[in-house]
VEXZAZA-393322 format. One line per 10 residues: number of its first residue (from 1); for each residue y, z, x of C-alpha. Coordinates in nm, 2 decimals. Example, Ala and Ser with C-alpha at 12.3 -4.5 7.8 and 13.67 -1.06 7.14 Angstrom:
<vofis>
1 = -0.45/0.78/1.23 ~ -0.11/0.71/1.37 $
</vofis>
This chain:
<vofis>
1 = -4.16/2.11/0.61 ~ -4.48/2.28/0.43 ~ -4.39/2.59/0.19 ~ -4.59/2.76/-0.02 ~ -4.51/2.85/-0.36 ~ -4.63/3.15/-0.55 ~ -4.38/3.10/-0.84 ~ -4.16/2.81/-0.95 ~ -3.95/2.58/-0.70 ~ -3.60/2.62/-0.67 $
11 = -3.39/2.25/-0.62 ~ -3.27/2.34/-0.20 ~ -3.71/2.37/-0.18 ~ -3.78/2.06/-0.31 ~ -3.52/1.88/-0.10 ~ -3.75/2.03/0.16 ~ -4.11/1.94/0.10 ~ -3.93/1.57/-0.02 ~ -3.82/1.52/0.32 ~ -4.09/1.33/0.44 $
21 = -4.15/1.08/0.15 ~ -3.87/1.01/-0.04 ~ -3.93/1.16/-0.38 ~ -4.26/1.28/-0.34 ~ -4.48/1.55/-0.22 ~ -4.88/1.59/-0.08 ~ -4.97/1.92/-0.21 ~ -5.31/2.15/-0.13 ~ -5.35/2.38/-0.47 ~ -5.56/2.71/-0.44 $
31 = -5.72/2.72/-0.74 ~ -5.82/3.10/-0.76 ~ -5.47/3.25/-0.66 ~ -5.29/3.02/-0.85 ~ -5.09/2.89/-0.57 ~ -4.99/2.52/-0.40 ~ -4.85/2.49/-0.09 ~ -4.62/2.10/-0.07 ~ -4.46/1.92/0.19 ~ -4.52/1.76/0.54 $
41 = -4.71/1.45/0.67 ~ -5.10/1.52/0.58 ~ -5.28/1.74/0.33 ~ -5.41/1.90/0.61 ~ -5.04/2.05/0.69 ~ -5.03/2.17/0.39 ~ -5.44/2.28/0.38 ~ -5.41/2.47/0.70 ~ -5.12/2.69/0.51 ~ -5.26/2.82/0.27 $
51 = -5.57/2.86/0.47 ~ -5.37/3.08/0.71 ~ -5.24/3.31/0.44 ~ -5.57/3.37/0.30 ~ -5.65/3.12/0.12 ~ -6.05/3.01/0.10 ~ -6.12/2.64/0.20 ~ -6.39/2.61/-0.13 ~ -6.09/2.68/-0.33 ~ -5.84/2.38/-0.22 $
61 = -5.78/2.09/-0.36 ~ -5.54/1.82/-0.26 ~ -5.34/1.53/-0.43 ~ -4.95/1.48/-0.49 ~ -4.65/1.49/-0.72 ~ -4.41/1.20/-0.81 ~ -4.09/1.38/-0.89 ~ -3.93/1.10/-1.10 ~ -4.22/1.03/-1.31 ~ -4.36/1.34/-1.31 $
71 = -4.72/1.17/-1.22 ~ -4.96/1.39/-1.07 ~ -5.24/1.24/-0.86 ~ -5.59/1.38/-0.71 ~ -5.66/1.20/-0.34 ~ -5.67/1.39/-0.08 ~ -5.91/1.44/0.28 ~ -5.92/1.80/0.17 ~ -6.14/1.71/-0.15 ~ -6.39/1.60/0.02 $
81 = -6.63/1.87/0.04 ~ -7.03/1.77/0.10 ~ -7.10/2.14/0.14 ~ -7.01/2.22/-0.21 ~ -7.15/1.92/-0.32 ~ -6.82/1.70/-0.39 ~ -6.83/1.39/-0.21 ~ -6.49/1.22/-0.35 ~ -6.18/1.22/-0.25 ~ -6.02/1.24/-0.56 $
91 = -6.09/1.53/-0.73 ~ -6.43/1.40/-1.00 ~ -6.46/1.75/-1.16 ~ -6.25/1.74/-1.51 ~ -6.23/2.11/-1.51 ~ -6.08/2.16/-1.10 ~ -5.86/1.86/-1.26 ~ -5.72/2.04/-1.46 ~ -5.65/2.32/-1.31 ~ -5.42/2.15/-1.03 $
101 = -5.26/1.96/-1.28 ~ -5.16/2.30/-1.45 ~ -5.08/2.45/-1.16 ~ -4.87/2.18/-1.00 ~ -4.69/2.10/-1.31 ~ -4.57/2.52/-1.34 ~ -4.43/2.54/-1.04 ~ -4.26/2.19/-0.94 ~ -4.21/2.06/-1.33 ~ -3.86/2.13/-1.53 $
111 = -3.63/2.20/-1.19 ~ -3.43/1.90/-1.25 ~ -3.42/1.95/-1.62 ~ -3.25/2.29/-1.58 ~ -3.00/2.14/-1.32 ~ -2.91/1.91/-1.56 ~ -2.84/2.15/-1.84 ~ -2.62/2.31/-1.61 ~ -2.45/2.01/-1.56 ~ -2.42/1.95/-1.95 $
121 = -2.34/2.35/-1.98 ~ -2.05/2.30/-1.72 ~ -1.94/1.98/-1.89 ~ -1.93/2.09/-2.26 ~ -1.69/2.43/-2.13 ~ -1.47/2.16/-1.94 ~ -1.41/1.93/-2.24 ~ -1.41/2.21/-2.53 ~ -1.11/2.35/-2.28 ~ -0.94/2.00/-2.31 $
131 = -0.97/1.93/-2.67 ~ -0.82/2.25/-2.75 ~ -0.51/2.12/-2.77 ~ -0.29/2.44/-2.96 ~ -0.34/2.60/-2.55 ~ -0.25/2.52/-2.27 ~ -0.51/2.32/-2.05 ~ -0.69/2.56/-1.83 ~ -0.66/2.34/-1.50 ~ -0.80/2.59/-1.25 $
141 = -1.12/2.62/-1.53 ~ -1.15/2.28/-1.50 ~ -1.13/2.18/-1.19 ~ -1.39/2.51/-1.13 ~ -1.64/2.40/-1.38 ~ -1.60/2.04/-1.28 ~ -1.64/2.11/-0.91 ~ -1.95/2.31/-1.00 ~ -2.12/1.97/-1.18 ~ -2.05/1.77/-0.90 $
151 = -2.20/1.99/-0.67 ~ -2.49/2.00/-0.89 ~ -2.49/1.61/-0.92 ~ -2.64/1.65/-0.56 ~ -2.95/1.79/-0.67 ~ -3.06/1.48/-0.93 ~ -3.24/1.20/-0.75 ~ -3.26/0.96/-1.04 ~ -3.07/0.69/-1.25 ~ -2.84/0.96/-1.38 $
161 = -2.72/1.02/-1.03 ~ -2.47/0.70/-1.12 ~ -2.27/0.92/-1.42 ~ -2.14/1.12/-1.11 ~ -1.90/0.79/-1.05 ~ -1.76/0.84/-1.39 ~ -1.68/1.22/-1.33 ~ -1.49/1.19/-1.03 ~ -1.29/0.92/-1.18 ~ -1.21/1.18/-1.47 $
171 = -1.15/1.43/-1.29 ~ -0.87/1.27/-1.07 ~ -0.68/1.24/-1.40 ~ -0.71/1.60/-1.49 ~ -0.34/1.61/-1.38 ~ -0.23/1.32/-1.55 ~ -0.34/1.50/-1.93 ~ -0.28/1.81/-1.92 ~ 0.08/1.81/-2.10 ~ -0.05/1.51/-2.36 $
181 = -0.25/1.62/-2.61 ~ -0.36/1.26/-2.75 ~ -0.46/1.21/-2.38 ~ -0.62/1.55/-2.36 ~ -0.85/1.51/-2.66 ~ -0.94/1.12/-2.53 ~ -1.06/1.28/-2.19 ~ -1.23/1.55/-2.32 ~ -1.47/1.31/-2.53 ~ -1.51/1.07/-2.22 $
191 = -1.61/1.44/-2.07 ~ -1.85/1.48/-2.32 ~ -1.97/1.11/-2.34 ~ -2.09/1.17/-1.98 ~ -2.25/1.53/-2.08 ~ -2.43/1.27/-2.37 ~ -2.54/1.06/-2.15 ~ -2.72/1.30/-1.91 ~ -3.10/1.30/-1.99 ~ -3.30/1.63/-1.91 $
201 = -3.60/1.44/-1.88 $
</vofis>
């Protein structure tokens, strides 16, 4: 699926333009409007677009986006452009560069680094619930707040996918704790260990 983007991606949006190739996107930038349109099986997908909403061919350039490692690269059919006297394709022109870079890195950059903080937010409210042992655990809270990281889980694609194992596992015992404070105050820093352990990178 091609979309175009006028303003940062949401997480459902990238699981779209991803579709394709696993963890990675072609993209067509339009330099002058400040736009990028991602996703499908050829630049030209994507070209055709932005073309189609306005867009002015002279002002395209192609390349793609690694989500994992954040690397941006420049080759793409759609740079090749004789008539304006660019006759690579991989974008040659430091400035036009530049500009892509910018422009792809605002609107598909720092997604997965505010699902995690969610995560972490959602994590933190869970185990400061269960290490305040003078009340009584909130279980519904919990099992909210919890549900809600899992859920979230769904949406990271990398190696910190693999602390979702560890959650569930915690979160079967919510019942088991709830009336022992010692056990309480050990779950809630397992909770946090896991909220530790989750990079936003």
């Amino acid at each position: 699926m091609v979309i175009i983007f006028k303003e940062k991606a949401g997480e459902e949006e990238i699981k779209k333009v991803t579709e394709m190739y696993e963890g990675y996107t072609k993209i067509v930038v339009d330099i002058e409007r400040e736009i990028l349109s991602a996703g499908g099986e050829y630049h030209v997908d994507c070209e055709q677009v932005l073309i189609a909403d306005g867009s002015s061919p002279e002002n395209l350039w192609g390349g793609g986006f690694r989500f994992k490692s954040k690397e941006v690269d420049f080759m793409a059919l759609t740079n090749f452009k004789p008539n304006y006297n660019h006759f690579s394709y991989e974008i040659s022109l430091p400035e036009i560069r530049d500009k892509v870079e910018k422009i792809i890195r605002r609107v598909l950059t720092m997604t997965t680094n505010r699902t995690k903080l969610n995560i972490k937010m959602d994590l933190l409210r869970v185990a400061k619930t269960a290490l305040d042992i003078k009340n009584d655990l909130d279980l519904q809270l919990s099992e909210e707040f919890l549900n809600k990281a899992r859920e979230e889980f769904s949406l990271i694609k990398d190696e910190d996918k693999m602390l979702l194992k560890d959650l569930i596992i915690h979160q079967e015992q919510l019942n088991n704790i709830k009336d022992d404070p010692l056990k309480r105050i050990r779950w809630g820093e397992k909770i946090m260990t896991i909220a530790s352990r989750l990079s936003l990178s």
